[in-house]
C-alpha positions in Angstrom: -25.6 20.5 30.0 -22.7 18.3 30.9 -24.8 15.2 30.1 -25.8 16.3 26.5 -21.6 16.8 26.1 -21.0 13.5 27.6 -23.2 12.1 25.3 -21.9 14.0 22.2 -18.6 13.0 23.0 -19.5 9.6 23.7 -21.6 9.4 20.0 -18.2 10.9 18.4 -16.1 9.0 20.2 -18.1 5.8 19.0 -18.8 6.9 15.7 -15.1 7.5 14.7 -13.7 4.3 16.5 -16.6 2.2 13.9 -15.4 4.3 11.3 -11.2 3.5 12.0 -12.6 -0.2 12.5 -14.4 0.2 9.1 -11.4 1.5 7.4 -9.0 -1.5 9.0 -11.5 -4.3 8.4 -11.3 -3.5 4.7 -7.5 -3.1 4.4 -7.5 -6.9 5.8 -10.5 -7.6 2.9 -8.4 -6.1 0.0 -5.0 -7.9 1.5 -6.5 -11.0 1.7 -8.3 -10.4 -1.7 -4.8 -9.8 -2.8 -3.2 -12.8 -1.3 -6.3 -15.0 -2.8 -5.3 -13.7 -6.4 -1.8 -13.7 -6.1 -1.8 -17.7 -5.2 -4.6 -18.4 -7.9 -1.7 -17.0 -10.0 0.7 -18.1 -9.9 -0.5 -22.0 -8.7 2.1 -22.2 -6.0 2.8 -26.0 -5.0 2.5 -26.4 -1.0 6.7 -25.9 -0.6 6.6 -23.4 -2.9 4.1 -21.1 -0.7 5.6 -22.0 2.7 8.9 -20.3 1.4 7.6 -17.7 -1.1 4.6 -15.9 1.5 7.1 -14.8 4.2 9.6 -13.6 1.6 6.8 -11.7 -0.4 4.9 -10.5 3.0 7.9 -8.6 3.5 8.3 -7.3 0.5 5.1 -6.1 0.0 5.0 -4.4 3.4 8.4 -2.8 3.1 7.1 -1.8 -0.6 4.2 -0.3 1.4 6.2 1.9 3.8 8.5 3.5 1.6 5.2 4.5 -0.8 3.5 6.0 2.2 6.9 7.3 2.9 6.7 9.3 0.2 3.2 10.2 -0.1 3.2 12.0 3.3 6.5 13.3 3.2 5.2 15.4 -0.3 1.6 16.0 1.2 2.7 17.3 4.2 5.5 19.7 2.5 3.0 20.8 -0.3 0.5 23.2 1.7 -2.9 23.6 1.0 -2.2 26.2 -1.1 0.0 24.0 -3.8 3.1 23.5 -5.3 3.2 27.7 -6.6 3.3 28.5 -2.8 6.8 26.7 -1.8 9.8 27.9 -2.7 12.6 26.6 -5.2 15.1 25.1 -2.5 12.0 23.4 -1.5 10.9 21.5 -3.9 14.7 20.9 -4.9 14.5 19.1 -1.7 11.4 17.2 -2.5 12.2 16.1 -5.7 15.6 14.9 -4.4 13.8 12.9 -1.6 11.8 10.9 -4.4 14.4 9.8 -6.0 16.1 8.8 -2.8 12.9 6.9 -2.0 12.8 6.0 -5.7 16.2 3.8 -4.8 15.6 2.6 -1.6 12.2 1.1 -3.8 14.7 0.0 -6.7 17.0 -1.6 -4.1 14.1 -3.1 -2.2 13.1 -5.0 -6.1 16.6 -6.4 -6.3 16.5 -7.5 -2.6 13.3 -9.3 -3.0 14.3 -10.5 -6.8 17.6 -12.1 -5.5 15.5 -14.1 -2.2 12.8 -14.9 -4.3 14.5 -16.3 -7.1 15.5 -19.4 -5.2 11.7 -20.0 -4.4 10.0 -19.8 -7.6 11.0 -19.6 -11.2 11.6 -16.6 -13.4 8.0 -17.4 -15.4 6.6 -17.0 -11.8 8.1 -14.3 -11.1 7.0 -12.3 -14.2 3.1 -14.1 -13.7 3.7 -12.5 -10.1 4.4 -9.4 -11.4 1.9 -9.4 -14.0 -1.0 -10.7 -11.0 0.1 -7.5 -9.0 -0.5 -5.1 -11.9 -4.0 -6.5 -12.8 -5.3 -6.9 -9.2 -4.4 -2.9 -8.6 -6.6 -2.2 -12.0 -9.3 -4.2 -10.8 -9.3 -2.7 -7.6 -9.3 0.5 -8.8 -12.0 -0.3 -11.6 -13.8 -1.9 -8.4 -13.7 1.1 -6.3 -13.7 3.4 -9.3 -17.8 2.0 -9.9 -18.7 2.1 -5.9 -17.9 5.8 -5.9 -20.3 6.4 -9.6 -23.0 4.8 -7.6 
């Protein structure tokens, strides 16, 4: 008996640490995907991209936490049984948090904005805009086809 749990717990074990592996492996794909696309671009001379990467690698990643930031903070206050089943103060608080997120995102624009301005042009900067907007469509028409299938 204990060596059939041992080997469940082993095949779990092994089957979820694949799975978190999986799930990583193709955060790097799509970053890198992303970092492909973005350069193609916005045709970034070699100076240009020694100066611009770590600026926008930051950025991106502070960009990143304050999404999530927001994501889980509404997820995990919304209950399973949805936004009828919290009460008024509560989602008060909630929607005052988004907009307090909403600024520290706004802020986070301005900060990048005024670094990244002294790196690349404004024309780059609205192509680099413009390259972040259609690589998320084309992700999502990517992944939006794998899951038809």
């Amino acid at each position: 008996m204990k060596k059939t749990i041992t080997c469940i717990c082993l095949y779990l074990f092994c089957t979820l640490t694949f799975l978190a592996q999986e799930k990583k492996e193709s955060r790097e794909k799509i970053r890198a995907l992303k970092i492909a696309y973005i350069t193609e671009q916005l045709n970034l001379n070699s100076s240009e991209a020694e100066k611009f990467w770590p600026i926008y690698n930051v950025y991106d990643k502070n960009q990143h936490v304050l999404r999530n930031e927001l994501r889980s903070n509404l997820k995990n206050e919304i209950s399973t049984d949805g936004i009828d089943a919290i009460s008024e103060k509560k989602a008060e608080a909630l929607i005052n948090l988004k907009l307090k997120i909403y600024k520290k995102i706004y802020q986070s624009d301005e900060d990048f904005l005024s670094k990244i301005k002294k790196v690349i042009s404004y024309k780059k900067i609205l192509k680099l805009q413009i390259a972040e907007m259609e690589f998320g469509r084309k992700l999502m028409r990517r992944y939006k086809g794998k899951r038809k299938k």
